[in-house]
C-alpha positions as CSV (number, residue, x, y, z in Angstrom):
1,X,83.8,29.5,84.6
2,X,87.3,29.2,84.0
3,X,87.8,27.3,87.6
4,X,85.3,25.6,86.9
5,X,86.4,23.9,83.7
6,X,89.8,23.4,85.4
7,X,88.3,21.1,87.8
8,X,86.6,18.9,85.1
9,X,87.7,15.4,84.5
10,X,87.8,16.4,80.5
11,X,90.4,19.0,81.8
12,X,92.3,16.8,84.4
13,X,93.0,13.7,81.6
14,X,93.8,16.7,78.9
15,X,95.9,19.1,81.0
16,X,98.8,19.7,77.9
17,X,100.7,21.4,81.1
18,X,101.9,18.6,82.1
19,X,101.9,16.3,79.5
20,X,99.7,13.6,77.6
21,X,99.7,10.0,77.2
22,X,99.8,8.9,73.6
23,X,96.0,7.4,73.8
24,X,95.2,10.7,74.6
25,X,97.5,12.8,71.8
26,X,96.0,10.1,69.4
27,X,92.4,10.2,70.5
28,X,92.8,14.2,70.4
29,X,94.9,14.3,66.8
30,X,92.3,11.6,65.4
31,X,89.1,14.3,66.5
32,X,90.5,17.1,65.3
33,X,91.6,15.3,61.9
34,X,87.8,13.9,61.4
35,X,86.5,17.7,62.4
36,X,88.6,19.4,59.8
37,X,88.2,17.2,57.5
38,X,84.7,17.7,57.0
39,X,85.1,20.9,56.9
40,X,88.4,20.8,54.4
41,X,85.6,18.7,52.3
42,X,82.6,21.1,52.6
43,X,84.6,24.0,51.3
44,X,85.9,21.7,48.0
45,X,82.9,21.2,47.3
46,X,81.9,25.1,47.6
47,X,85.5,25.8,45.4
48,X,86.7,28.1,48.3
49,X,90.1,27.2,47.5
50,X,91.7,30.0,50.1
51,X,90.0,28.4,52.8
52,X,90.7,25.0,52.8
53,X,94.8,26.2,52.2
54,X,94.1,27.9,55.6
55,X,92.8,24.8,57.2
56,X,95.6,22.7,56.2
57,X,98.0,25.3,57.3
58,X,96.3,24.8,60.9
59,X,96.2,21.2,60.9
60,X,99.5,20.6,60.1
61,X,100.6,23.1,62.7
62,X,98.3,21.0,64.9
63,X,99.6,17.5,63.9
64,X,103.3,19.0,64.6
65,X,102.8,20.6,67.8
66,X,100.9,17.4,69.5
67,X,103.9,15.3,68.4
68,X,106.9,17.5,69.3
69,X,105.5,20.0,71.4
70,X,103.1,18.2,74.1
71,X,105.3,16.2,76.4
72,X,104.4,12.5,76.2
73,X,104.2,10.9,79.3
């Protein structure tokens, strides 16, 4: 499986290893963002306060490490 996935064109235009263009980080960054979002929403609605600290925790460490850590190239 895992060869298998490594040979995909999803993982070929994605491969972090290497680096990213910025249409990619942004396509990436904006996806995630719109995912937990919905999710960050869901569980305001619900009051599960704990949660939705722990999902901005991650997406901030998310946002930071596309933009410092993931070579642009």
């Amino acid at each position: 499986m895992d060869g298998w996935f490594k040979n995909t064109k999803l993982y070929e235009e994605n491969n972090i290893k290497s680096g990213m263009t910025k249409r990619a980080k942004l396509r990436i960054m904006c996806s995630v963002t719109l995912l937990m979002s919905i999710g960050f929403i869901m569980m305001g609605l619900k009051g599960i306060v704990v949660g939705n600290i722990v999902l901005l925790i991650v997406w901030i460490f998310h946002m930071v490490y596309f933009t410092f850590g993931v070579k642009t190239i």
